[in-house]
N, C-alpha and C positions, 0 to 999 in steps of 0.2 A: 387508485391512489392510496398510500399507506406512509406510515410513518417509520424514521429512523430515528432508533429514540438514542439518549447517550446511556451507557452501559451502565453507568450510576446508577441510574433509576428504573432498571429492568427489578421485575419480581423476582423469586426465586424460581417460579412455575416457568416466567419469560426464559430463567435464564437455560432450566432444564430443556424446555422447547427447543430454541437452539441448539444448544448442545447435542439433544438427541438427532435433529436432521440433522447436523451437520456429521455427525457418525454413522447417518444411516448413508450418506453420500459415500463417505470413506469405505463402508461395508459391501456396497454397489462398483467401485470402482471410480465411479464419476469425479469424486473428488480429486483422486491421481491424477485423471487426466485433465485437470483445472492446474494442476501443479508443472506438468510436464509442457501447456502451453505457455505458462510462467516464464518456465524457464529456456525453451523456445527461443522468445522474444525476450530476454534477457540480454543484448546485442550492446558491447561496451565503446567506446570513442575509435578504439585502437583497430577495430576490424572496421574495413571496408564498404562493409554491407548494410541493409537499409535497418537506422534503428527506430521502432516505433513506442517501445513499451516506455525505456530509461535511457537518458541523456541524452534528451530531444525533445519539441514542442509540445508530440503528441502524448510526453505523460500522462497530462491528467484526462483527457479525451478517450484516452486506451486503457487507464485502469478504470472510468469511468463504466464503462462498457463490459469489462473483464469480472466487476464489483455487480454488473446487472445479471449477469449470468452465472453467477455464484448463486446471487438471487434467489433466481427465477426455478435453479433446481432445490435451493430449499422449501421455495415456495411450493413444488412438485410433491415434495413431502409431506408440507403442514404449510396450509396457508396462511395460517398465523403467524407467519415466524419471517422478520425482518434483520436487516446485517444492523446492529448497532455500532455504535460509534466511539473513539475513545479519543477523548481530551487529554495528550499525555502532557498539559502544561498544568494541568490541575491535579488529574491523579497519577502523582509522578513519582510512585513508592514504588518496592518489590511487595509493601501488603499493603498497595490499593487494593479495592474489591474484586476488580477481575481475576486478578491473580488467587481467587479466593479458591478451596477445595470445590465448591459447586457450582465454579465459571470455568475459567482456562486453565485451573492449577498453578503454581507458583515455579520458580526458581528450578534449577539444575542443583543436582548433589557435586559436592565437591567432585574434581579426579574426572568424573567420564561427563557431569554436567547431565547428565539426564534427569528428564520431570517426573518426580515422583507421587506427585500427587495431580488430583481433576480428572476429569474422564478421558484424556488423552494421552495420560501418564501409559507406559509401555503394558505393565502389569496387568493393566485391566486389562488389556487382552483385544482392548477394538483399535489401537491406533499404532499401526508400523509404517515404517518410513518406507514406502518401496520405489521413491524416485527421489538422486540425490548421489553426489560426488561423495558421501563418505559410506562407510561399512556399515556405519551404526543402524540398526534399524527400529532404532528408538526414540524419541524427539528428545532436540535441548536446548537449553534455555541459559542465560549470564547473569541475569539480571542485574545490570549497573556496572557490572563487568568490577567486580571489588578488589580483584588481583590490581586492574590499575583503572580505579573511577572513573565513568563519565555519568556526566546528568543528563537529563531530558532536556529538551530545549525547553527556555523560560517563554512568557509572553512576551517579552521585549523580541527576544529571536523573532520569535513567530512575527509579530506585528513589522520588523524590520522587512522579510519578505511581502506582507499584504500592503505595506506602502509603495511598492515601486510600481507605478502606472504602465510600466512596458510589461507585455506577457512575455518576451522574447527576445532574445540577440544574437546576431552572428558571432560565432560560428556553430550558433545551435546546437549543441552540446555541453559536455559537463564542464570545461574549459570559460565559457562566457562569461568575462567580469564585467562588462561593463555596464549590471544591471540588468533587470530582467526577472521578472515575479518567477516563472517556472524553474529555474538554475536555484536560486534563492531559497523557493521551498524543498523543492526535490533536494535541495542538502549537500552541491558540487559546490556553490559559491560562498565564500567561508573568508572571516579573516584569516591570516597568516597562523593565527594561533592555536587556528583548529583546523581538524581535518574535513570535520563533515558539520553540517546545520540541518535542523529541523529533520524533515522525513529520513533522511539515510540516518541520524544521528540515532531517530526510535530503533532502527534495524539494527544499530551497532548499541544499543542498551539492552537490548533484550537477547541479544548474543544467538549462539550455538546458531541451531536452520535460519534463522532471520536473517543471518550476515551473507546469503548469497541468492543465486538463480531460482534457486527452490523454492525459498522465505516462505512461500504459500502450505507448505507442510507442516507451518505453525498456525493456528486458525488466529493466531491473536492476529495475525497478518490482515484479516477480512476488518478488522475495528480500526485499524492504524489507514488503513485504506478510507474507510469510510468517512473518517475527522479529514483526511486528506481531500477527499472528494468535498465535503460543506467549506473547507478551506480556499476551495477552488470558489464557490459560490459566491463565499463573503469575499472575494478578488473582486470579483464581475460588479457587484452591487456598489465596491468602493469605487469602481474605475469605468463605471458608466459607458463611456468615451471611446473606452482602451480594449480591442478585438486579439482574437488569436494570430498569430504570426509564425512561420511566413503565410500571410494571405493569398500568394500564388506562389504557383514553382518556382523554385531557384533558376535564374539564370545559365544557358550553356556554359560552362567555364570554370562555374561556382564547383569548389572539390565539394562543398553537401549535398549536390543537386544527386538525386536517386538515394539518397543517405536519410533526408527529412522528408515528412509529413507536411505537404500544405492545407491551409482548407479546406479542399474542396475533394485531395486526394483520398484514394483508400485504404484503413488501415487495416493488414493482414490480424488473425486470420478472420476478419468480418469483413462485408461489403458496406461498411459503414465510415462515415470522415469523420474529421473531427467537426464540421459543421453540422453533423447529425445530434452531436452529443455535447452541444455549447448548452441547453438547457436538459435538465431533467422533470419540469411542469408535466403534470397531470400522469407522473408516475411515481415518484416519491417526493416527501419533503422530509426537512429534518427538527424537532423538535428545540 
């Protein structure tokens, strides 16, 4: 049992520890292929085929899972060293602290948007992009995206998705208005006035790798996960009542049926459901 602490209040020793597993992964390779199963299951409304990771029940169940195995090879490294977490309704700056020279590095340079500075900045010489739809083989970053602003999501956003007591709605995907905690957070269901809410909107503030299949090429990617995973938590605990859905297979007929995740099903590429992964007790907690 180990703690997820919030990124705020890591040392500067905590923050070096991470940072260096998390380069000695990249250096190994391992980390790559944590990116390329990413992007894998990256499976959008418009294809046919089964979506397990996004825009679908089994979000938070599958990054759940995806965030343990991140884990578990840091842990391989230094057993000290857990994923921390980021509140982007609090530290919602381009100079909050993570973005500091001895956490994740800051911002993209104008023109190419690359990180110039933190241990992942190209320069130093440990971190290239080698999975990933563009040329670049250097990580980038927007921050707030200032050519045409957007903000993080406020507490009101947030709290707007942790009120709705349904985890789910047909037609299970990113399309579902009619209510439904997981559409809601995952950042598909949106007034008119905006495109995206909460989790997609952090992807689309922090720009460059963030905005696609890859996003895991960004490590800031592992803290934005992990606020998302206690997010899921603080659901459960306001909604008591209220279980993962659909609870059983779709119906013959249903155009979702082999497209979603039920209960009980298996999520590729683990032999695991989302009933394996409704709690996380007596292996993490979060601070």
């Amino acid at each position: 049992m180990y703690t997820r602490q919030n990124q705020k209040n890591l040392t500067s020793a905590q923050k070096k520890r991470f940072t260096a597993a998390v380069l000695e992964l990249k250096r190994t390779g391992a980390y790559d292929d944590l990116v390329r199963t990413h992007d894998k299951y990256f499976v959008p409304d418009r294809d046919s085929k089964l979506r397990v990771g996004h825009m679908s029940p089994s979000f938070f169940p599958w990054h759940r899972r995806y965030l343990l195995q991140f884990e578990r090879l840091l842990q391989a490294v230094d057993p000290g060293v857990s994923v921390p977490y980021w509140d982007w309704t609090a530290d919602n700056s381009p100079v909050s602290s993570l973005w500091a020279e001895d956490f994740l590095g800051g911002t993209g340079r104008e023109g190419d948007r690359r990180v110039m500075t933190g241990p992942f900045a190209h320069e130093k010489g440990n971190w290239e992009i080698t999975v990933g739809i563009t040329e670049a083989r250097f990580l980038t970053r927007n921050l707030g995206r200032p050519q045409n602003p957007i903000a993080l999501p406020t507490a009101a956003e947030l709290q707007w998705a942790l009120d709705d007591p349904t985890y789910d709605t047909s037609p299970w995907d990113s399309t579902a208005q009619g209510g439904g905690f997981r559409n809601k957070l995952e950042g598909w269901a949106a007034p008119r006035s905006e495109r995206w809410r909460n989790h997609n909107k952090v992807h689309q503030w922090i720009g460059g790798h963030m905005t696609g299949g890859t996003a895991p090429n960004d490590p800031a990617f592992w803290l934005h996960h992990a606020f998302v995973d206690l997010l899921w938590d603080r659901w459960q605990l306001r909604h008591p009542g209220s279980g993962y859905l659909p609870a059983a297979p779709l119906a013959l007929g249903d155009l979702q049926r082999g497209r979603v995740i039920a209960l009980d099903e298996p999520m590729p590429p683990w032999d695991l459901t989302p009933r394996d992964m409704l709690s996380h007790q007596g292996l993490y907690r979060y601070e």
